[in-house]
PDBQT receptor file of N, H, CA, C and O in Angstrom, charges set to zero:
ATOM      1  N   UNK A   1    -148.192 114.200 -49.629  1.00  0.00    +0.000 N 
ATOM      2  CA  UNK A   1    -148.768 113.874 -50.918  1.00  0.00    +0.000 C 
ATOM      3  C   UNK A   1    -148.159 114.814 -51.966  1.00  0.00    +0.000 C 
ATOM      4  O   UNK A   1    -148.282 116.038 -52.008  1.00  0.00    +0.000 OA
ATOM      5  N   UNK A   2    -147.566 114.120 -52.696  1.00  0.00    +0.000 N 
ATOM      6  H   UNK A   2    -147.466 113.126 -52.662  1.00  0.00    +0.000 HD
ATOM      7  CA  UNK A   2    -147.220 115.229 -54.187  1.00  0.00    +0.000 C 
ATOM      8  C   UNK A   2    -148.142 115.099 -54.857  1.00  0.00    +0.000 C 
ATOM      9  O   UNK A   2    -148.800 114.086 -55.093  1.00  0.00    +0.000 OA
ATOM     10  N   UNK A   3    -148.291 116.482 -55.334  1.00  0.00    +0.000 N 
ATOM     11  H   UNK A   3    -147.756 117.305 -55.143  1.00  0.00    +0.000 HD
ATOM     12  CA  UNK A   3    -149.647 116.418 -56.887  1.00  0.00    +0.000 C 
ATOM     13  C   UNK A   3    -148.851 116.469 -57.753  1.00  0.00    +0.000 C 
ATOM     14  O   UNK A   3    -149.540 116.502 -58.772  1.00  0.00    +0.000 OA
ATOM     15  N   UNK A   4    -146.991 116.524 -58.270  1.00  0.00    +0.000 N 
ATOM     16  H   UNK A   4    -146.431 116.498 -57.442  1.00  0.00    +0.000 HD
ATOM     17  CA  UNK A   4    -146.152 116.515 -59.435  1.00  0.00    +0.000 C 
ATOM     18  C   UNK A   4    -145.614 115.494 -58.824  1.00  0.00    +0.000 C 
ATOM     19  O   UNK A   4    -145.646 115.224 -57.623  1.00  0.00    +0.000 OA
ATOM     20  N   UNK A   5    -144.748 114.520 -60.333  1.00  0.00    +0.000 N 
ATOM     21  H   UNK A   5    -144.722 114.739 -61.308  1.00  0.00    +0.000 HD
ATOM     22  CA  UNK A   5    -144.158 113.784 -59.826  1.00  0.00    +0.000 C 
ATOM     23  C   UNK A   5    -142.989 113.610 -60.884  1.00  0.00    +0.000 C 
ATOM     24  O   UNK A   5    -143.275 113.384 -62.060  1.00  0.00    +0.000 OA
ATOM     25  N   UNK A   6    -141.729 113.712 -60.483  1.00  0.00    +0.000 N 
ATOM     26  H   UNK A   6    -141.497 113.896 -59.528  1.00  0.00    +0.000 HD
ATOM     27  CA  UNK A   6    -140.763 114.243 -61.279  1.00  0.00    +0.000 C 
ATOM     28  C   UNK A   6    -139.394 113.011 -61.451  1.00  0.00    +0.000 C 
ATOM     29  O   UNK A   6    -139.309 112.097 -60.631  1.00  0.00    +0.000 OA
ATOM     30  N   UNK A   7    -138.665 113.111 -62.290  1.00  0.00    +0.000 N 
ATOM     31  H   UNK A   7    -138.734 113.854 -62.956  1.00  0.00    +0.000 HD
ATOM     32  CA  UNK A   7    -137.957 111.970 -62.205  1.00  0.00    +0.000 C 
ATOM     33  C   UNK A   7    -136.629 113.034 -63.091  1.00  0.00    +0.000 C 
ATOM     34  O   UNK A   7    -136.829 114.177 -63.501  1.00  0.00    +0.000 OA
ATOM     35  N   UNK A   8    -134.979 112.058 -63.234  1.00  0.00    +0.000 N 
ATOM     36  H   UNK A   8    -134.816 111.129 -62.900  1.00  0.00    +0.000 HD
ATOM     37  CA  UNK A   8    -134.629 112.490 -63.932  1.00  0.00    +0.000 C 
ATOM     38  C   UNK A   8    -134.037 111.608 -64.931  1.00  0.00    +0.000 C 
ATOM     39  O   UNK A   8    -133.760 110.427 -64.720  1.00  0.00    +0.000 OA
ATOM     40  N   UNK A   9    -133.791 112.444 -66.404  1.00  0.00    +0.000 N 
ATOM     41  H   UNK A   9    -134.016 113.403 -66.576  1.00  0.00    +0.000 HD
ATOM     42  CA  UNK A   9    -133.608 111.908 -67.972  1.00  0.00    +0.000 C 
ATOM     43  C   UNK A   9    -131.996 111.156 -67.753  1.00  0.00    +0.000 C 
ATOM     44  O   UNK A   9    -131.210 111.098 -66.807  1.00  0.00    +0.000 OA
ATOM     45  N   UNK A  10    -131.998 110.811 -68.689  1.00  0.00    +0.000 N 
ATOM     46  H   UNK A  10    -132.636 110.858 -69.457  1.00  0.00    +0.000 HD
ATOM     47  CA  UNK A  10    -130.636 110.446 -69.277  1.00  0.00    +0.000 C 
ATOM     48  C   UNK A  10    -129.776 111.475 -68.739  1.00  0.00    +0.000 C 
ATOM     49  O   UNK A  10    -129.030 111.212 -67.797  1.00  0.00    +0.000 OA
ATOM     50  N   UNK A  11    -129.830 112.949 -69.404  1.00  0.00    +0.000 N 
ATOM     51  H   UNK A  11    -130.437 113.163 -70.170  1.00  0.00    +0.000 HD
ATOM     52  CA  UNK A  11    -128.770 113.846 -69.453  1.00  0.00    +0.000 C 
ATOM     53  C   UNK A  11    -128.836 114.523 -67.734  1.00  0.00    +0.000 C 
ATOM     54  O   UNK A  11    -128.074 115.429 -67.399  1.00  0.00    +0.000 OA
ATOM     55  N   UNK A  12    -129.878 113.905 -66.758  1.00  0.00    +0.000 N 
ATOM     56  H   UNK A  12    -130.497 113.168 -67.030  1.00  0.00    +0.000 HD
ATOM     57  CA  UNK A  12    -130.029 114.766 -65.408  1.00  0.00    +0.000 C 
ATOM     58  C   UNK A  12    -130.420 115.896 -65.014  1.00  0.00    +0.000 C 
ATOM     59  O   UNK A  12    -130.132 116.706 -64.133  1.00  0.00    +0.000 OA
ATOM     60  N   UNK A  13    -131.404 115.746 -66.161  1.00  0.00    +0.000 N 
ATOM     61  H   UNK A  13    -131.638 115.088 -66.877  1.00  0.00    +0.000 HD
ATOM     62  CA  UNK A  13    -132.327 117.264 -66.272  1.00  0.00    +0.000 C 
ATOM     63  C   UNK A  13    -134.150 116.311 -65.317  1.00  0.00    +0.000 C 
ATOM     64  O   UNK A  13    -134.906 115.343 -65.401  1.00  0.00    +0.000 OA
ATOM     65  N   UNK A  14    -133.990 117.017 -64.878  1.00  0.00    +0.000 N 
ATOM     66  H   UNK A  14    -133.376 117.803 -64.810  1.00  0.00    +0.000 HD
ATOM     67  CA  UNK A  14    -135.445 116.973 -63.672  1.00  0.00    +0.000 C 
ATOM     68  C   UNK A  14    -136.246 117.222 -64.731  1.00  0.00    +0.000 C 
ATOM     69  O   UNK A  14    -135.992 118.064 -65.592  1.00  0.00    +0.000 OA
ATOM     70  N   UNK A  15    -137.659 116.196 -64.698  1.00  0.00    +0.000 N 
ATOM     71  H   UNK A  15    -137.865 115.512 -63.998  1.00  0.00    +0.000 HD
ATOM     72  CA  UNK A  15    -138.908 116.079 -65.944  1.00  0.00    +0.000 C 
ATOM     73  C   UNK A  15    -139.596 115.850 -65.544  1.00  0.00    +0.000 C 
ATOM     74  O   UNK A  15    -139.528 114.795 -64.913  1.00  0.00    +0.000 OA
ATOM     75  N   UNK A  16    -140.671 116.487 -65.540  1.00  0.00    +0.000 N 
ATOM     76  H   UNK A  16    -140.726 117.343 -66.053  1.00  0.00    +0.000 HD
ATOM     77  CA  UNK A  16    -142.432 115.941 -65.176  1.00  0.00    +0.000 C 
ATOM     78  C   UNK A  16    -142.520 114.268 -65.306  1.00  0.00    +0.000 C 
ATOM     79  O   UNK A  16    -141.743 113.837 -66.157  1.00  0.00    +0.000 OA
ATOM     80  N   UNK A  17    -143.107 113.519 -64.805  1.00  0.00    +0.000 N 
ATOM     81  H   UNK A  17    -143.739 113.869 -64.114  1.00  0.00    +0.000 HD
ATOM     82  CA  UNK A  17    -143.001 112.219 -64.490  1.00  0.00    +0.000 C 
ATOM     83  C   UNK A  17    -144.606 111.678 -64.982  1.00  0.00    +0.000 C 
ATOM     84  O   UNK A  17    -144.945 110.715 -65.670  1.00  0.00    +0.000 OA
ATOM     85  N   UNK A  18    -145.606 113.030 -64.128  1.00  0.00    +0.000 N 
ATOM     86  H   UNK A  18    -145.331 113.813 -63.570  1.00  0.00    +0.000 HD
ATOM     87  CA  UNK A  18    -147.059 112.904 -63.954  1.00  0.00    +0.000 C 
ATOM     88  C   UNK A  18    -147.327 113.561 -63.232  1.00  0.00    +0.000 C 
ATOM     89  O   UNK A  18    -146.595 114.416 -62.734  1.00  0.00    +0.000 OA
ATOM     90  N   UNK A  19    -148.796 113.281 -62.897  1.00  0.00    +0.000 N 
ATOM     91  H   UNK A  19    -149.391 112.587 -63.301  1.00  0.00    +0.000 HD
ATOM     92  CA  UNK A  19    -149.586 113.938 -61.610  1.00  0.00    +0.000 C 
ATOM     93  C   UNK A  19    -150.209 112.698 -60.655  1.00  0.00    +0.000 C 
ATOM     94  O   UNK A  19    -150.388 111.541 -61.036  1.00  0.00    +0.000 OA
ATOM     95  N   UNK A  20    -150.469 113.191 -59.431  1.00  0.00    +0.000 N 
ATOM     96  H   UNK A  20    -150.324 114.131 -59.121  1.00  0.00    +0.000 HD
ATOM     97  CA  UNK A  20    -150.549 112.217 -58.524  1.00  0.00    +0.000 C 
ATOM     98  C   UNK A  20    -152.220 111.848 -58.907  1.00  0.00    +0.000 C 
ATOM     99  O   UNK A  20    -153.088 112.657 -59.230  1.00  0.00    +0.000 OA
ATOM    100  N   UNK A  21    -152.354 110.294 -58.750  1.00  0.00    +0.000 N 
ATOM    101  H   UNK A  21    -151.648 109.636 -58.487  1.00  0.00    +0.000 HD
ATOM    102  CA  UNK A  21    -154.030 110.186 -58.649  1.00  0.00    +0.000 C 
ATOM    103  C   UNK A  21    -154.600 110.629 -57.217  1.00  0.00    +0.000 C 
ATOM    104  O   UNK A  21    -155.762 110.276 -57.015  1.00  0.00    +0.000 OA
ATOM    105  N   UNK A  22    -154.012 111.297 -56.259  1.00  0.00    +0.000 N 
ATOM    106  H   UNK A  22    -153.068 111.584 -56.422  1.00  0.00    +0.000 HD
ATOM    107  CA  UNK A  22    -154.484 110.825 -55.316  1.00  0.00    +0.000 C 
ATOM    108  C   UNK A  22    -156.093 112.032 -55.403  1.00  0.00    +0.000 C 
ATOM    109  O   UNK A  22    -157.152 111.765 -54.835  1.00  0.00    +0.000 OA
ATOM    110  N   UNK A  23    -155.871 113.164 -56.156  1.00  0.00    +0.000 N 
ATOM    111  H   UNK A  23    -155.010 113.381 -56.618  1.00  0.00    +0.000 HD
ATOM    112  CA  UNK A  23    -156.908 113.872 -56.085  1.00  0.00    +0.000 C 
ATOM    113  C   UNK A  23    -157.713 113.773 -57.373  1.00  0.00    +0.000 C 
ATOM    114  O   UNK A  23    -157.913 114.647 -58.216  1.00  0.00    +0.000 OA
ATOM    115  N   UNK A  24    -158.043 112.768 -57.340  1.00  0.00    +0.000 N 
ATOM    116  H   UNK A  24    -157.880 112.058 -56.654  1.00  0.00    +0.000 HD
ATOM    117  CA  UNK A  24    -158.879 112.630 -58.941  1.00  0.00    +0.000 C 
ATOM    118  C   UNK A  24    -160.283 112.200 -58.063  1.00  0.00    +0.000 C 
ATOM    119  O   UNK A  24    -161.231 112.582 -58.748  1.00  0.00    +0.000 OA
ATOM    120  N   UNK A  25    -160.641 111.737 -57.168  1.00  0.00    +0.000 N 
ATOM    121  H   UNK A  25    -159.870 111.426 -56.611  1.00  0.00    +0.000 HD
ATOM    122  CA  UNK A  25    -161.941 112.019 -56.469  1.00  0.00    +0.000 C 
ATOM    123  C   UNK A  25    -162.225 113.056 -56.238  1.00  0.00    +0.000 C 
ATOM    124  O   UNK A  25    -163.353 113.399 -56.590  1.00  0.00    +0.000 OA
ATOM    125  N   UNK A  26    -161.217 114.211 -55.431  1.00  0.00    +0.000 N 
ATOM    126  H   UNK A  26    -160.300 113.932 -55.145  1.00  0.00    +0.000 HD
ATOM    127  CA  UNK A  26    -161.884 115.555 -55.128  1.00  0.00    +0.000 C 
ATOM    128  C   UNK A  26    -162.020 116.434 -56.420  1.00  0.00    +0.000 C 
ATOM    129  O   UNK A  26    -162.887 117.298 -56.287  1.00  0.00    +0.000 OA
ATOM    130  N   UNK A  27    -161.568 116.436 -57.283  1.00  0.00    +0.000 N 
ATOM    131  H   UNK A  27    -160.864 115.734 -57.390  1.00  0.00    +0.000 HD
ATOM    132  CA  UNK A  27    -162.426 116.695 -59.025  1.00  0.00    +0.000 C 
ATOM    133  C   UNK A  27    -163.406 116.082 -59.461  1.00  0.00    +0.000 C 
ATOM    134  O   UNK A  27    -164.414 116.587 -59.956  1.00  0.00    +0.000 OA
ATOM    135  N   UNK A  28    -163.171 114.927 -59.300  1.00  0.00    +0.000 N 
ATOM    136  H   UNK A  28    -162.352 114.517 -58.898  1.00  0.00    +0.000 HD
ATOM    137  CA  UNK A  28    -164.579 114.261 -59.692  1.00  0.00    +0.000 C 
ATOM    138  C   UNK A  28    -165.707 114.897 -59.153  1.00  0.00    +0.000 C 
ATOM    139  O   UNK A  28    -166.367 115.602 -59.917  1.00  0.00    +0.000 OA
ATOM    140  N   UNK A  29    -166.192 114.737 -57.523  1.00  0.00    +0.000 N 
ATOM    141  H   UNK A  29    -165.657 114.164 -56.902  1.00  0.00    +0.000 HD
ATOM    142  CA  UNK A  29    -166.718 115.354 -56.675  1.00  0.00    +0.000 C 
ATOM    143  C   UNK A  29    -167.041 116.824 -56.848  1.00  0.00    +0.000 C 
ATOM    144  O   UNK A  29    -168.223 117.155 -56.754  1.00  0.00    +0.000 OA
ATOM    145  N   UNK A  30    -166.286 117.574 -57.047  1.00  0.00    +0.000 N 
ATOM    146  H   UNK A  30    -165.326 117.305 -57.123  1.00  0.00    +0.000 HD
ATOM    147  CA  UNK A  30    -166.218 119.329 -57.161  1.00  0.00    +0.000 C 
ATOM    148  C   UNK A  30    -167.204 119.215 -59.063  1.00  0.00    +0.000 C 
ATOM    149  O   UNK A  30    -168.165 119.978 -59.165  1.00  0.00    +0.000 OA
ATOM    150  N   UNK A  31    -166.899 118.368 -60.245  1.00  0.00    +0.000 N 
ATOM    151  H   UNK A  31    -166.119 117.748 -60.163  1.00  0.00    +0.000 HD
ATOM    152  CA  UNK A  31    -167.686 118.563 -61.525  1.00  0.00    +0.000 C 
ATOM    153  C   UNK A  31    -168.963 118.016 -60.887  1.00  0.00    +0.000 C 
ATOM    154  O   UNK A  31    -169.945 118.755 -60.962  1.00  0.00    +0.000 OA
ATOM    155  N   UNK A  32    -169.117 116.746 -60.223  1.00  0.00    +0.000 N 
ATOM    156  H   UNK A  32    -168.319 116.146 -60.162  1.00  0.00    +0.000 HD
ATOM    157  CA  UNK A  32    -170.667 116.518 -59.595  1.00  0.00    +0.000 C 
ATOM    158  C   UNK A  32    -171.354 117.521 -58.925  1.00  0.00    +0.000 C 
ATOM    159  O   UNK A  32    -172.556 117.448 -59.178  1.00  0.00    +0.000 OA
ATOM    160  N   UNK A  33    -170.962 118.767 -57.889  1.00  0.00    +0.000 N 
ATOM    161  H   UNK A  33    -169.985 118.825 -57.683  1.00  0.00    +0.000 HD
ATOM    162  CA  UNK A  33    -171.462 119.296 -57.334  1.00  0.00    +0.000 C 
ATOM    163  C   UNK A  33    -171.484 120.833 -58.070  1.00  0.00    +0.000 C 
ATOM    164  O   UNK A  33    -172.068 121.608 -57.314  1.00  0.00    +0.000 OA
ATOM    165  N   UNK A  34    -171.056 121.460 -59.227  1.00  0.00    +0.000 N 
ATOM    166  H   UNK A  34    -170.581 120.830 -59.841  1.00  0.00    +0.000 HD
ATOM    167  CA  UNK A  34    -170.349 121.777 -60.362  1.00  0.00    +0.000 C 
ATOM    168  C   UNK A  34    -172.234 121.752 -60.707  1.00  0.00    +0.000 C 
ATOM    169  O   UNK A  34    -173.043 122.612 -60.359  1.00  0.00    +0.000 OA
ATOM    170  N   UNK A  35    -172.537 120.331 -61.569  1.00  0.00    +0.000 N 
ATOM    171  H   UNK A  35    -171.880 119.632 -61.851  1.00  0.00    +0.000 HD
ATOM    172  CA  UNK A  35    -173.680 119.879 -62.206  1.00  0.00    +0.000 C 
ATOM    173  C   UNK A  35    -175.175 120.388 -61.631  1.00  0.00    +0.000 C 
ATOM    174  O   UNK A  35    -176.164 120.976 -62.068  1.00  0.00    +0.000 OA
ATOM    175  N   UNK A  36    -174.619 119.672 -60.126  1.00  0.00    +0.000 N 
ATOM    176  H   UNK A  36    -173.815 119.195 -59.771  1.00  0.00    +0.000 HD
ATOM    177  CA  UNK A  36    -175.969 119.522 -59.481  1.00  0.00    +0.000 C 
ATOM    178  C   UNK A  36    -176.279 121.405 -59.273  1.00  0.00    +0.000 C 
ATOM    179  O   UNK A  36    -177.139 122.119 -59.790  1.00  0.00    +0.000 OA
ATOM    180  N   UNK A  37    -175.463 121.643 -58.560  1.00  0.00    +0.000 N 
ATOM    181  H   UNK A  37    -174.764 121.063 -58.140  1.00  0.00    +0.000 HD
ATOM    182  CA  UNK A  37    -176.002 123.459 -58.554  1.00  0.00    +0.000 C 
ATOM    183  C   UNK A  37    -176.156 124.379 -59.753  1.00  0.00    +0.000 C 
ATOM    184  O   UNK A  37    -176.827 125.402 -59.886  1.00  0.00    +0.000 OA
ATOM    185  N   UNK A  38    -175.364 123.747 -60.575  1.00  0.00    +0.000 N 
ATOM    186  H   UNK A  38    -174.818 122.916 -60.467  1.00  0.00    +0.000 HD
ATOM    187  CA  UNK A  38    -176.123 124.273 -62.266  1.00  0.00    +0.000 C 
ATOM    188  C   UNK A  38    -177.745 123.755 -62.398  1.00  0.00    +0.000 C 
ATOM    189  O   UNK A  38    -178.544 124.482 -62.990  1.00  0.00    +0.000 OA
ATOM    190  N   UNK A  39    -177.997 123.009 -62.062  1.00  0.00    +0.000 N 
ATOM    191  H   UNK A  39    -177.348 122.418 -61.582  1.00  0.00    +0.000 HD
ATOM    192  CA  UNK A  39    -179.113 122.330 -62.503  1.00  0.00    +0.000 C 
ATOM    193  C   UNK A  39    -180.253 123.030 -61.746  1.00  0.00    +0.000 C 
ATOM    194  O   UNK A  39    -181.127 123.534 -62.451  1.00  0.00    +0.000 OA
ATOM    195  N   UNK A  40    -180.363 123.128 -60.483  1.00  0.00    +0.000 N 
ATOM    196  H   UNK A  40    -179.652 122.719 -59.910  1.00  0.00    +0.000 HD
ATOM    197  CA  UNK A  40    -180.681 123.767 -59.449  1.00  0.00    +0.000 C 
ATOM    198  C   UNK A  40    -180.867 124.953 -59.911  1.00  0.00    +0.000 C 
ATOM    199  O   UNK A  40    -182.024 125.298 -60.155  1.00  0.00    +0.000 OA
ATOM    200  N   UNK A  41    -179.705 125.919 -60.155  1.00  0.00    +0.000 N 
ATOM    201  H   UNK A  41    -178.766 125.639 -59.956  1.00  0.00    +0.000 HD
ATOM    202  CA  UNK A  41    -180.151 126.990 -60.800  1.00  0.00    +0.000 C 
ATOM    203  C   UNK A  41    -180.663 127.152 -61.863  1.00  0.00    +0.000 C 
ATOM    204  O   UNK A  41    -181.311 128.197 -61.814  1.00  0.00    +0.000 OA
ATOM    205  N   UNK A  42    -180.758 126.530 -63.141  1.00  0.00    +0.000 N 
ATOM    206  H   UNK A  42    -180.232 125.681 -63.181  1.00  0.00    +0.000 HD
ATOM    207  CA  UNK A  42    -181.624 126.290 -64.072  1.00  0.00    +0.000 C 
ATOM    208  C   UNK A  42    -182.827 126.511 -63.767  1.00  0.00    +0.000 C 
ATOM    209  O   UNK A  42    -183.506 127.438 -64.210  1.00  0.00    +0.000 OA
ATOM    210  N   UNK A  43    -183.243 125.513 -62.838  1.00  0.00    +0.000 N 
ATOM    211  H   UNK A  43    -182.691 124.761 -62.478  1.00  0.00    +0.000 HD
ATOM    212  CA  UNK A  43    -184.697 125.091 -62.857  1.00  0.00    +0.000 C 
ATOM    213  C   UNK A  43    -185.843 126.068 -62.467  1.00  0.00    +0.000 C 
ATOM    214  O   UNK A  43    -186.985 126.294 -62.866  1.00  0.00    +0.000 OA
ATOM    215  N   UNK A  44    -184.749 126.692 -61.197  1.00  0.00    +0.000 N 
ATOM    216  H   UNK A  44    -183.821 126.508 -60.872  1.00  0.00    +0.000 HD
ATOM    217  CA  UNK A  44    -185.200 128.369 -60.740  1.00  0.00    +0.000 C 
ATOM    218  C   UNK A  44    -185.349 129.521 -61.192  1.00  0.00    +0.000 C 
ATOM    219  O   UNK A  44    -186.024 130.460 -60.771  1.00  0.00    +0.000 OA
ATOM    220  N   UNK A  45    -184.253 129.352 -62.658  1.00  0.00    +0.000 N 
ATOM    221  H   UNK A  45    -183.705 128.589 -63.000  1.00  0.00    +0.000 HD
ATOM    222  CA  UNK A  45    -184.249 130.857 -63.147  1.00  0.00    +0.000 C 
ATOM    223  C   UNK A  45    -185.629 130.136 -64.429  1.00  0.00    +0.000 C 
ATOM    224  O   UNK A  45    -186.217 131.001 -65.079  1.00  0.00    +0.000 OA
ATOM    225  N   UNK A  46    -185.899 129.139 -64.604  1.00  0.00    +0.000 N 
ATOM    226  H   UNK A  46    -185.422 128.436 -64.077  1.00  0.00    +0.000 HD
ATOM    227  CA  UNK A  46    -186.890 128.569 -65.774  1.00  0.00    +0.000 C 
ATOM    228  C   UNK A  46    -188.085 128.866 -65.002  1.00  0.00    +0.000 C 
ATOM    229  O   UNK A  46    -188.821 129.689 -65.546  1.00  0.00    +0.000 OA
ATOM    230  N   UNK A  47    -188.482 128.407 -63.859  1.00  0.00    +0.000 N 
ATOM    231  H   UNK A  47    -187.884 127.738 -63.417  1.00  0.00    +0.000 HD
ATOM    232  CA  UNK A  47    -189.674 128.648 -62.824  1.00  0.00    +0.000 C 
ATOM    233  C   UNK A  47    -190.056 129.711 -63.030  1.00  0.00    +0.000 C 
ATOM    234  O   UNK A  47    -191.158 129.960 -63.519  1.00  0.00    +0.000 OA
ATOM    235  N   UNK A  48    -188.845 130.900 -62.548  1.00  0.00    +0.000 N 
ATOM    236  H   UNK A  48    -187.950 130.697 -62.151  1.00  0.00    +0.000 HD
ATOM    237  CA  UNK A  48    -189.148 132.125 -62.179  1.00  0.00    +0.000 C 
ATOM    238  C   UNK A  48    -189.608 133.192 -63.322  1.00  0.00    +0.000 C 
ATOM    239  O   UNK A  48    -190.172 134.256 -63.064  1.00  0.00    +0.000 OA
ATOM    240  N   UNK A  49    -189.213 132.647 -64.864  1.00  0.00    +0.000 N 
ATOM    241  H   UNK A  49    -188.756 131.783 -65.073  1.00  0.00    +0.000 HD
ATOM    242  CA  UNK A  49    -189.242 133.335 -66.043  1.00  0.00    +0.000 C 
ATOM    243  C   UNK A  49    -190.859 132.657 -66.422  1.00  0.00    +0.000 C 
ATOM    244  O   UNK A  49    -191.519 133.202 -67.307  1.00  0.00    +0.000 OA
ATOM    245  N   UNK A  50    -191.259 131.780 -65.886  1.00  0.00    +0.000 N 
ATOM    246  H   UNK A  50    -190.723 131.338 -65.168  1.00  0.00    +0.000 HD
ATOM    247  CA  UNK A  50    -192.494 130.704 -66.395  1.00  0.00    +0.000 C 
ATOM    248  C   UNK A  50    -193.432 131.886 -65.998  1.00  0.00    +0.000 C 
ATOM    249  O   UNK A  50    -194.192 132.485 -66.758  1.00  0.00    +0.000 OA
ATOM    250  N   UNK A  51    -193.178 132.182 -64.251  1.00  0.00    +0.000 N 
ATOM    251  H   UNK A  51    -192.560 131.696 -63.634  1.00  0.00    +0.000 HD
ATOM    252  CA  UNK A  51    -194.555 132.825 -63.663  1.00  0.00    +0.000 C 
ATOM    253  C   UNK A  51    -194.694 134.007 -64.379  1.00  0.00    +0.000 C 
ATOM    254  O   UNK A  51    -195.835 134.289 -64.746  1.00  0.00    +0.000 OA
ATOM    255  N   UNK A  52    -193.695 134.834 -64.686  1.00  0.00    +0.000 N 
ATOM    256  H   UNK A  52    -192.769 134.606 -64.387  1.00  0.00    +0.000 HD
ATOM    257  CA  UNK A  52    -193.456 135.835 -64.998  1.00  0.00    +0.000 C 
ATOM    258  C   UNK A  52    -194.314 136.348 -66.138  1.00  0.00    +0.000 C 
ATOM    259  O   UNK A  52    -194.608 137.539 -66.231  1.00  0.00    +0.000 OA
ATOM    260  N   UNK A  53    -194.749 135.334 -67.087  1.00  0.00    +0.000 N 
ATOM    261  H   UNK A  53    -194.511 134.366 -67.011  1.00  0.00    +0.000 HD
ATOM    262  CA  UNK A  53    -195.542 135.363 -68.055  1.00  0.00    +0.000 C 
ATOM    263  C   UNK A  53    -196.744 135.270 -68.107  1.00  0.00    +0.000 C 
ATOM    264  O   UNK A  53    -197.321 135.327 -69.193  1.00  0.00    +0.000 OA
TER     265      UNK A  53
């Protein structure tokens, strides 16, 4: 699997082409789980500041 994908110009100079899709799920996935344990911790450090009072 390439994550670059390169081609060459007119003059035979090697150029970024793109990036591979093949890992655009495991980002996707990693900002979802990213969210969910932000949230998680939110709710705990809000709980824990609630009793506190």
């Amino acid at each position: 699997m390439e994550i670059f994908r390169y081609k060459s110009d007119a003059w035979g100079q090697r150029v970024l082409e793109g990036v591979s899709w093949d890992l655009l799920w495991f980002f996707v996935g990693a900002a979802l789980l990213f969210i969910v344990l932000h949230a998680i911790y939110k709710r705990r450090l809000l709980k824990g500041s609630a009793e506190n009072e």
